[in-house]
Rosetta silent file (secondary structure, phi, psi, omega in degrees, C-alpha in Angstrom):
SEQUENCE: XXXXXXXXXXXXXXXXXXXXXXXXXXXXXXXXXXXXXXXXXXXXXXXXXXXXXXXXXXXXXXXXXXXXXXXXXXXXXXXXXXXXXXXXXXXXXXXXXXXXXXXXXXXXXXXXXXXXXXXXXXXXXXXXXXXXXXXXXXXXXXXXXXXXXXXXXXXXXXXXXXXXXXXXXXXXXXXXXXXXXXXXXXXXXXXXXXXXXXXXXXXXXXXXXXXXXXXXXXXXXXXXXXXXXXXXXXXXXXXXX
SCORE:     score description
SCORE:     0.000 S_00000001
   1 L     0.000 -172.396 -162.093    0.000    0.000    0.000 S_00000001
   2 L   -82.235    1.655  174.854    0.853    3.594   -0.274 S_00000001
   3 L  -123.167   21.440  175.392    2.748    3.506    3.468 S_00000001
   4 L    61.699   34.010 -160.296    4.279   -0.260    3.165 S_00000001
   5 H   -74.830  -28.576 -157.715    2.527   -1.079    5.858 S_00000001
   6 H   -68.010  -14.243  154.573    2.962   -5.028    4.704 S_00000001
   7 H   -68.738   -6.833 -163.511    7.132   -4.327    5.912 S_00000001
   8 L  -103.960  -33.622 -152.030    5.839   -3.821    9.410 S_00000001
   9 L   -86.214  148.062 -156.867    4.255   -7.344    9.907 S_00000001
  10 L   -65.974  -38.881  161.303    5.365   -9.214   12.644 S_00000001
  11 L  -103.308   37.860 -178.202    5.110  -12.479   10.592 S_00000001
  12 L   -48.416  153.401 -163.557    6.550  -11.422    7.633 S_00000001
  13 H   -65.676  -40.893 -171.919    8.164  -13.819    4.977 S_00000001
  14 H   -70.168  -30.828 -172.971   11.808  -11.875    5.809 S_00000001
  15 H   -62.241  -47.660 -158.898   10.892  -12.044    9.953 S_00000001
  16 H   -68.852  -30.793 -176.111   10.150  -15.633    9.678 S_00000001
  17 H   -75.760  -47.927  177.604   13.321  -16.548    7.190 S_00000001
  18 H   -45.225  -53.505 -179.190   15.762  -14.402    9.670 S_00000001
  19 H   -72.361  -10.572  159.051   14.332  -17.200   12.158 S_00000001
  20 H   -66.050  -84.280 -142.084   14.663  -20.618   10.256 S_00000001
  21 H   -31.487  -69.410 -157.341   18.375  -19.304    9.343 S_00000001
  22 H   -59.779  -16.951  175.745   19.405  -18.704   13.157 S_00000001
  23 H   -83.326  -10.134 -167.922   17.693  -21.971   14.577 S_00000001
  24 H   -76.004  -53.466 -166.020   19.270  -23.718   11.642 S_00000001
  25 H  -126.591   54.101 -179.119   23.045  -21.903   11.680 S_00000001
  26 L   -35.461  -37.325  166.299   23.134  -19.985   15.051 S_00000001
  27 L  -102.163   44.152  167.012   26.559  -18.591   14.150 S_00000001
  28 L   -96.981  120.917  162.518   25.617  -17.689   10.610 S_00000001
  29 L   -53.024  117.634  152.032   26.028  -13.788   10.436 S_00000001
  30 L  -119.773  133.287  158.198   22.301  -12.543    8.506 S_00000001
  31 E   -93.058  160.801  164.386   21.940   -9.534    6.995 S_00000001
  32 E  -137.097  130.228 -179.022   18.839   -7.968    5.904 S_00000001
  33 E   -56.485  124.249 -175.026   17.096   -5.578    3.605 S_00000001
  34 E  -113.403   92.218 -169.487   15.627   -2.390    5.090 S_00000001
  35 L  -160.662  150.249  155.163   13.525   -0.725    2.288 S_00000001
  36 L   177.306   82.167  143.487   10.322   -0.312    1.048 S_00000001
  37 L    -1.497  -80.319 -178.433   10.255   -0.978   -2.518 S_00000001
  38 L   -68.474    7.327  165.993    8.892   -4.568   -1.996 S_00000001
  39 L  -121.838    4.857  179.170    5.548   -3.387    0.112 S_00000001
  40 L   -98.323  155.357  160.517    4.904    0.015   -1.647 S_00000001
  41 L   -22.028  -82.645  176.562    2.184    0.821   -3.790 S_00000001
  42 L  -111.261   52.091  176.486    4.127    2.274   -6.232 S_00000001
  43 L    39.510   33.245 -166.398    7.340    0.676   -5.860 S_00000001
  44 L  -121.949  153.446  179.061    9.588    3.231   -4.398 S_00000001
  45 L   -29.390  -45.426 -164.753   12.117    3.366   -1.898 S_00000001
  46 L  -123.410  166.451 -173.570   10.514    5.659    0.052 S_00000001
  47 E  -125.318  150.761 -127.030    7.363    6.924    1.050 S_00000001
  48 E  -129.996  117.170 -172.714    5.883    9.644   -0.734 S_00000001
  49 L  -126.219 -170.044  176.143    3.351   12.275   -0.511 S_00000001
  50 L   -40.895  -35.714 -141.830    2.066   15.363   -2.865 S_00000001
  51 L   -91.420  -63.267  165.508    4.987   16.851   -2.136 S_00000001
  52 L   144.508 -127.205  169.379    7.358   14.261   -3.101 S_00000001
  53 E   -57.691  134.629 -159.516    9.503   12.220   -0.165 S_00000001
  54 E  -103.163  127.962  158.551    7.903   12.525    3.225 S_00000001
  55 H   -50.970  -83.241  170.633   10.641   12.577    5.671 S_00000001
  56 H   -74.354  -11.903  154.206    9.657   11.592    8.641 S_00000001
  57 H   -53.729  -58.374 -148.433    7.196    8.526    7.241 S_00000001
  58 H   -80.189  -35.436 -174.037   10.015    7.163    5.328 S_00000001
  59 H   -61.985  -31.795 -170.836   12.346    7.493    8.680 S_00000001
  60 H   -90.335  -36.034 -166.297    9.510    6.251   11.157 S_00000001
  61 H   -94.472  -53.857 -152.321    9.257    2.886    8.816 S_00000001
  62 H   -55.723  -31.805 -160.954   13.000    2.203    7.808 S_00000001
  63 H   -63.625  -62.433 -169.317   13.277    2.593   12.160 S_00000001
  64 H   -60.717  -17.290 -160.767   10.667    0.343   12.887 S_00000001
  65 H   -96.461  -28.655  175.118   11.327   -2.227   10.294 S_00000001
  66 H   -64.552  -28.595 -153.906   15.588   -2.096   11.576 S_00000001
  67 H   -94.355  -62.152 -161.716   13.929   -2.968   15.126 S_00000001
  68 L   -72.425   31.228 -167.301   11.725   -5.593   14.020 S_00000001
  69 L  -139.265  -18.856  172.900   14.610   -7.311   11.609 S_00000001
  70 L   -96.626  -45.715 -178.403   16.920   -7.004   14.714 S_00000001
  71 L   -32.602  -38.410 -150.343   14.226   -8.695   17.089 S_00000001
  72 L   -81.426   -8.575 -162.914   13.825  -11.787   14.473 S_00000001
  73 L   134.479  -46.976 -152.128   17.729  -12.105   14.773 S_00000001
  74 L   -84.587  154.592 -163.994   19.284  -10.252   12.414 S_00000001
  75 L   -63.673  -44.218 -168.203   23.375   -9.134   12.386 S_00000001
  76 E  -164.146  124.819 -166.587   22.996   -6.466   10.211 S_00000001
  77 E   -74.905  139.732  106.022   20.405   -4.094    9.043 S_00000001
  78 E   -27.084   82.854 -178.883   20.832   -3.236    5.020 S_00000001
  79 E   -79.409   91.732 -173.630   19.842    0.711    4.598 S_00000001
  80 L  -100.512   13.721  165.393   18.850   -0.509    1.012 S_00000001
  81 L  -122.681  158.922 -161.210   17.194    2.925    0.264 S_00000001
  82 L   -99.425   38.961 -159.730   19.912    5.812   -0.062 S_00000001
  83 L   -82.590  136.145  166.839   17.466    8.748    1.574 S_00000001
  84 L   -82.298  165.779 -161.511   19.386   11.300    3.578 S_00000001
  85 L    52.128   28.779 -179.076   18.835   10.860    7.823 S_00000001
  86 H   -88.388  -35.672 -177.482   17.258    7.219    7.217 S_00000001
  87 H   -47.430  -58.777  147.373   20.724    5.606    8.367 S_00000001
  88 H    46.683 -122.187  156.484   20.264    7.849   11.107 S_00000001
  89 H   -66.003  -23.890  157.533   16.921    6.684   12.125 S_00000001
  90 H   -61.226  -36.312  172.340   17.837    3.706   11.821 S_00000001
  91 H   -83.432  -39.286  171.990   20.806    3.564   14.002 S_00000001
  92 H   -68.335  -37.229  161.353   18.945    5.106   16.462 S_00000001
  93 H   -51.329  -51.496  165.299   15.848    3.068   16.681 S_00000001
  94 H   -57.750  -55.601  179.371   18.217    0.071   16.994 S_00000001
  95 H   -25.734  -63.335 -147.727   20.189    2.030   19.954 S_00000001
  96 H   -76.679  -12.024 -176.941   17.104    2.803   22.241 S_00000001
  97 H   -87.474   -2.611 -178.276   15.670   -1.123   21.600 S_00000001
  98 L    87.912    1.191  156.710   18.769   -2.280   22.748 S_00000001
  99 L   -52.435   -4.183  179.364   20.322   -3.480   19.465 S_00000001
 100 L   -36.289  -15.623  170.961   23.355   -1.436   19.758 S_00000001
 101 L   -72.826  -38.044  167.472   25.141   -4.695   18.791 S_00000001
 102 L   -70.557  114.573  167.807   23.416   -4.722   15.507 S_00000001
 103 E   -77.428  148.200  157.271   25.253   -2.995   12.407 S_00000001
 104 E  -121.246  133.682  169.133   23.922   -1.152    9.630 S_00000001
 105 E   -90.824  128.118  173.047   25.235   -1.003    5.999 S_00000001
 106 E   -93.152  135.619 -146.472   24.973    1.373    3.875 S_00000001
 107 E  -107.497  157.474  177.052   24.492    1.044    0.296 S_00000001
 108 E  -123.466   90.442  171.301   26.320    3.465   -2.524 S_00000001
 109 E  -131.229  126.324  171.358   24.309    2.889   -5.556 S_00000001
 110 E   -10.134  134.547  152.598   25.181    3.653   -9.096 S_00000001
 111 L  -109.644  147.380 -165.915   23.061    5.126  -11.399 S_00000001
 112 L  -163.597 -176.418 -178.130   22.563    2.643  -14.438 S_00000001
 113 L   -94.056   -2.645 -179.437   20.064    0.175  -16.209 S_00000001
 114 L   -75.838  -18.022  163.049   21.499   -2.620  -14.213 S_00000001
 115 L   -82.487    8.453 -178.904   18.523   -2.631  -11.888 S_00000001
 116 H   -66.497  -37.373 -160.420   15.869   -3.061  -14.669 S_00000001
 117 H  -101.832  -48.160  123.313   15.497   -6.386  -15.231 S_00000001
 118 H     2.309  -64.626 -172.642   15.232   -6.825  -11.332 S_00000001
 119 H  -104.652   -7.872  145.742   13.097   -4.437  -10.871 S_00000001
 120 H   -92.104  -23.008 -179.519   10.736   -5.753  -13.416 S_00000001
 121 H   -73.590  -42.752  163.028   10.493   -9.076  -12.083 S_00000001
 122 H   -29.300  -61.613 -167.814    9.840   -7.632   -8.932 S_00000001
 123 L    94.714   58.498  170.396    7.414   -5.572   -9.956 S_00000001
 124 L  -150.620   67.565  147.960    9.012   -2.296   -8.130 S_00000001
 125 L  -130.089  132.623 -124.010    9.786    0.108  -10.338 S_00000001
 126 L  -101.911  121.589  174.480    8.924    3.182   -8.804 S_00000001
 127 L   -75.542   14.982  179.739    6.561    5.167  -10.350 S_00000001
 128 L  -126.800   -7.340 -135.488    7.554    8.656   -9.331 S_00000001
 129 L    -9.003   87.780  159.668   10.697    7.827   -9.204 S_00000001
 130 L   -85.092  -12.443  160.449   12.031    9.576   -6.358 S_00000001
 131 H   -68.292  -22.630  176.552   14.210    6.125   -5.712 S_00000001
 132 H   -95.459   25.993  167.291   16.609    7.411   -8.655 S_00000001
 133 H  -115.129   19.112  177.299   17.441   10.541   -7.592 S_00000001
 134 L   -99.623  -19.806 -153.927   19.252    9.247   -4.619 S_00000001
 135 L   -82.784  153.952 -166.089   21.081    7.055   -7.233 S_00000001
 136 E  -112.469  151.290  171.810   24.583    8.835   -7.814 S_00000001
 137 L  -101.539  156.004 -165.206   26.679    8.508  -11.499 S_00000001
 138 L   -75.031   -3.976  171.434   29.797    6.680  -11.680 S_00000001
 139 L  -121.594   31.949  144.372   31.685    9.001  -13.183 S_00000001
 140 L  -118.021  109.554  172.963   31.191   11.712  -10.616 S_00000001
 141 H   -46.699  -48.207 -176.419   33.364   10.662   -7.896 S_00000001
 142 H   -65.018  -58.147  177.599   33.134   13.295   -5.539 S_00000001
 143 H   -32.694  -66.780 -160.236   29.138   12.803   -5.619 S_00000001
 144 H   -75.185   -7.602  163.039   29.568    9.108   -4.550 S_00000001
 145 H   -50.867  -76.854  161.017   32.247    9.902   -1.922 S_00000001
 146 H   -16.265  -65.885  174.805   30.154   12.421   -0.819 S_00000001
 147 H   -63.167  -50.667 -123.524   27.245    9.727   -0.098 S_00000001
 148 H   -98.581  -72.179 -171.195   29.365    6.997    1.059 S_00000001
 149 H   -46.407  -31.470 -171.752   30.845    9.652    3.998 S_00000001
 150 H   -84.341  -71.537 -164.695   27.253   11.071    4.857 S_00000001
 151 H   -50.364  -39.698  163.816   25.885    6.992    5.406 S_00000001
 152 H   -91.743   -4.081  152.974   28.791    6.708    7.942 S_00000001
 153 H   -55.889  -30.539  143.601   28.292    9.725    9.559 S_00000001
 154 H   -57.270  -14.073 -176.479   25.049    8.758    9.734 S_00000001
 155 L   148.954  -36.605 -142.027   25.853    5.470   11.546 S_00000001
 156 L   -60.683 -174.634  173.712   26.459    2.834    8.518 S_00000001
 157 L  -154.388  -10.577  157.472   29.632    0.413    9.788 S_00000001
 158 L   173.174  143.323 -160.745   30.431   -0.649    6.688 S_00000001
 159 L   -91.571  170.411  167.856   29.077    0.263    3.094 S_00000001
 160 E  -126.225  177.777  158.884   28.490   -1.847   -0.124 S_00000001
 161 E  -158.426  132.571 -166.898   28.268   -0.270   -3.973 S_00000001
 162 E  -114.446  150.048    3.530   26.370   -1.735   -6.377 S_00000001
 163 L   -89.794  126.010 -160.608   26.161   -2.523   -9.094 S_00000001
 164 L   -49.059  -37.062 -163.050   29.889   -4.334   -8.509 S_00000001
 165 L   -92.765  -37.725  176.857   30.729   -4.069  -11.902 S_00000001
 166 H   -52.359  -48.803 -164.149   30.518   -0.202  -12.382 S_00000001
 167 H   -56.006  -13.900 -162.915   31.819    0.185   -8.868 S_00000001
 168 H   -64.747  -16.066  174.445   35.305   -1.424   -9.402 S_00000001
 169 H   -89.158   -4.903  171.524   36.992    2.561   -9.592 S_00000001
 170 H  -132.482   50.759  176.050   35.625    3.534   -6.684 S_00000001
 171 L   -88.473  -71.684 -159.916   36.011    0.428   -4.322 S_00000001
 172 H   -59.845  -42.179 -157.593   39.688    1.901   -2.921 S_00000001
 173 H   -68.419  -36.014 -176.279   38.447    5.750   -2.867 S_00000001
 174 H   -63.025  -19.442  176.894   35.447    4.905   -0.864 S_00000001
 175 H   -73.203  -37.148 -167.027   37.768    2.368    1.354 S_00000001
 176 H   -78.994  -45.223 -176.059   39.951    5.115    1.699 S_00000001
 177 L   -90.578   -3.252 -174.663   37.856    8.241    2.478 S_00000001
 178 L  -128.369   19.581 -177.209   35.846    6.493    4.655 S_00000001
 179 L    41.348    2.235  172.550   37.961    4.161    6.459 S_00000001
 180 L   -95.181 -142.240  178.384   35.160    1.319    6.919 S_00000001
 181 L  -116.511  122.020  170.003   34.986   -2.016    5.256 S_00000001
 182 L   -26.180  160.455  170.014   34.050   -1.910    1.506 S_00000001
 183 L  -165.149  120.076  173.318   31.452   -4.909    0.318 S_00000001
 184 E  -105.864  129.556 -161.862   31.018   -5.064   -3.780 S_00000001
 185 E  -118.726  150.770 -157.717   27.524   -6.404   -4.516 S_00000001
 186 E  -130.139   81.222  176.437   27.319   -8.155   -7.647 S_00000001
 187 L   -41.938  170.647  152.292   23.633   -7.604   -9.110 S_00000001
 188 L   -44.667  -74.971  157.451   21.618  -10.066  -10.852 S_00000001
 189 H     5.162  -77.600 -173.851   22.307   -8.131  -14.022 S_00000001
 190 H   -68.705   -4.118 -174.664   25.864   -8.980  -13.794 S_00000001
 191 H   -66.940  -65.045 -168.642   25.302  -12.540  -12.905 S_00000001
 192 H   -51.778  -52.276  171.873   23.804  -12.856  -16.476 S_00000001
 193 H   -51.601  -35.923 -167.265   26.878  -10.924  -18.430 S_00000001
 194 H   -93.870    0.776  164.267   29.871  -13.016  -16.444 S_00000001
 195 H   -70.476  -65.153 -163.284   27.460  -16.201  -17.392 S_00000001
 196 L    25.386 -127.993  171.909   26.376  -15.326  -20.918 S_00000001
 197 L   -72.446    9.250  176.553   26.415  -18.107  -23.308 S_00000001
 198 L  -104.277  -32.763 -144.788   28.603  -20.308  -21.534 S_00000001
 199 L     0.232  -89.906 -154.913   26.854  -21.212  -17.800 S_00000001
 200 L   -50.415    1.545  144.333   28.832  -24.030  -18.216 S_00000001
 201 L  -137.145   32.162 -169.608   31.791  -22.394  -17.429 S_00000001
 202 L   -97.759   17.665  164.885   30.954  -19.768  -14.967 S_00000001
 203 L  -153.080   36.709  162.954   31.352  -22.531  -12.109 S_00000001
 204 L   -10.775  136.102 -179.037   34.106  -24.895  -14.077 S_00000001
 205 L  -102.811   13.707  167.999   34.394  -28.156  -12.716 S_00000001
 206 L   -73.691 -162.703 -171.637   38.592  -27.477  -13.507 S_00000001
 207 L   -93.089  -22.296  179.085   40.548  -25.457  -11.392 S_00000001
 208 L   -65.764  109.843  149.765   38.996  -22.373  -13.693 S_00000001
 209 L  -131.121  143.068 -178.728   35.777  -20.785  -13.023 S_00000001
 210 H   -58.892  -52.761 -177.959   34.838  -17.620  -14.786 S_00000001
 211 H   -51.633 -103.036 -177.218   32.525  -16.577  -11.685 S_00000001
 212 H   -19.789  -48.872 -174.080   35.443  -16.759   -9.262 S_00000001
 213 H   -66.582  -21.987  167.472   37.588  -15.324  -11.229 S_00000001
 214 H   -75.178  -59.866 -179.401   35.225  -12.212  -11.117 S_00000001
 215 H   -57.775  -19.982 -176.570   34.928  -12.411   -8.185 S_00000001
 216 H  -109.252    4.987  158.645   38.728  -12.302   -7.031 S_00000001
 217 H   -81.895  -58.398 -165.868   38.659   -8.926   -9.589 S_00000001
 218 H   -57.473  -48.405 -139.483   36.422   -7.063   -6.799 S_00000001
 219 L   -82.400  -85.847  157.880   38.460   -8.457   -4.312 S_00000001
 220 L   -22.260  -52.834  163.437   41.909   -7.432   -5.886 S_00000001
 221 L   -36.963  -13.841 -174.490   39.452   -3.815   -6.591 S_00000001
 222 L   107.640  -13.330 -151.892   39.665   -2.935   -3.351 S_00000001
 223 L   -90.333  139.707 -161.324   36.754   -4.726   -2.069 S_00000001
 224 L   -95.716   16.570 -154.020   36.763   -6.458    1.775 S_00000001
 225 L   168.232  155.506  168.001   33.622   -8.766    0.592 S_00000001
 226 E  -121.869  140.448  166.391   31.619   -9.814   -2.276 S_00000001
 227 E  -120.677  144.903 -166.391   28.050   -9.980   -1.741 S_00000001
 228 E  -142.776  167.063  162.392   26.161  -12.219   -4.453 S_00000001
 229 L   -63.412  -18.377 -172.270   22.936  -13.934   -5.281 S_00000001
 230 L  -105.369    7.897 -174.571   25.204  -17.019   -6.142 S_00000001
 231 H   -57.675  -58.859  177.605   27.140  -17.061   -3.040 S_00000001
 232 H   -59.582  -30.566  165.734   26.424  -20.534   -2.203 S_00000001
 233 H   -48.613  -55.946 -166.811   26.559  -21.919   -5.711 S_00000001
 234 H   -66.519  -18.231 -174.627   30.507  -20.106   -5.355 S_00000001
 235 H   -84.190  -19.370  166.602   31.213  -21.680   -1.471 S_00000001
 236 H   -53.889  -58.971 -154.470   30.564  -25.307   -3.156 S_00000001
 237 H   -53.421  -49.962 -152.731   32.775  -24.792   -5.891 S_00000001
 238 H   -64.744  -53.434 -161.944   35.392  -23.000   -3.703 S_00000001
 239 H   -72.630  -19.106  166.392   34.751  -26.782   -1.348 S_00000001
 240 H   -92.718  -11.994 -171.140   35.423  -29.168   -4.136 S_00000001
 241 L   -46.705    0.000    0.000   38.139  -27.275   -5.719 S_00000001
């Protein structure tokens, strides 16, 4: 609906999945996405009046939804909308509930076409779009510095920037100006391009795999982490090598 209300529920598909994981893998770190994209109306980050972004709504949900994603378990909160003061509220909301143990990441994201095909199967692409004008372009540097330093000032503990493949020239500046730890997230998009007409060799049952080999480019890039949709598919391979 038009305030997301369907992120607030207590027995949500993400509350209930934070809670399989930890009875399953009690020392498995989970992060989670704090946005909300998947429960709006009209598919936007944020929530939205005549005006255009209403502050304090979108600050009041991202809070409540970081509380009730640290109750269910989770390690680390995802600020997966880039809105300025949500880290913020967000940090804070965790603070006073007693989550101070719980991190939040902050996302740096690109602006490109790499979230389309994403964001149609979703069904979220935001009809006003006030989610892309938070998005910053890769070839002004200063801009995405500039973001990456306001989300830890705001709170963040360590940022990611997506989409991973744009991102690889500004992995070290962002490591650099902002001294936390770096994370390159490796869209869907990009899954499909380092796949392309081969799948069979973007997890090689040789000592080669194209997907690794990508993957140890972010890493070499400056990046302290990869985060991927294929991350388990790559921790097999990595275990049979």
């Amino acid at each position: 609906d038009e305030q997301a209300t369907a992120g607030l529920a207590t027995d949500s598909l993400m509350v209930r999945a934070i809670q399989e994981i930890k009875n399953a893998v009690p020392e498995m770190r989970v992060g989670t996405e704090v946005c909300a994209c998947a429960y709006h109306a009209q598919g936007e980050c944020v929530l939205v009046d005549e005006n255009g972004v209403d502050n304090a709504a979108t600050h009041r949900l991202v809070a409540q939804m970081s509380v009730l994603h640290a109750d269910a378990g989770a390690d680390v909160v995802v600020a997966g909308l880039t809105h300025d003061g949500s880290i913020r509220a967000m940090r804070t909301a965790l603070d006073e509930s007693g989550h101070g143990n719980v991190q939040i990441q902050g996302s740096v994201q690109l602006r490109t076409g790499f979230y389309g095909p994403y964001r149609k199967m979703m069904g979220t692409e935001p009809e006003a779009g006030e989610t892309f004008r938070a998005h910053q372009p890769q070839t002004d540097r200063d801009a995405v510095i500039s973001v990456a330093r306001r989300h830890v000032e705001e709170g963040a503990a360590l940022l990611s920037v997506q989409p991973a493949l744009l991102g690889v020239p500004l992995l070290a500046p962002i490591k650099t100006a902002t001294g936390v730890p770096v994370a390159a997230y490796s869209v869907s998009t990009e899954l499909n391009l380092v796949r392309g007409s081969s799948p069979d060799l973007w997890l090689g049952k040789g000592q080669e795999s194209i997907l690794a080999e990508y993957y140890t480019m972010l890493l070499q890039a400056g990046a302290d982490q990869v985060q991927s949709y294929v991350a388990g598919d790559l921790a097999a391979w990595l275990g049979n090598r």
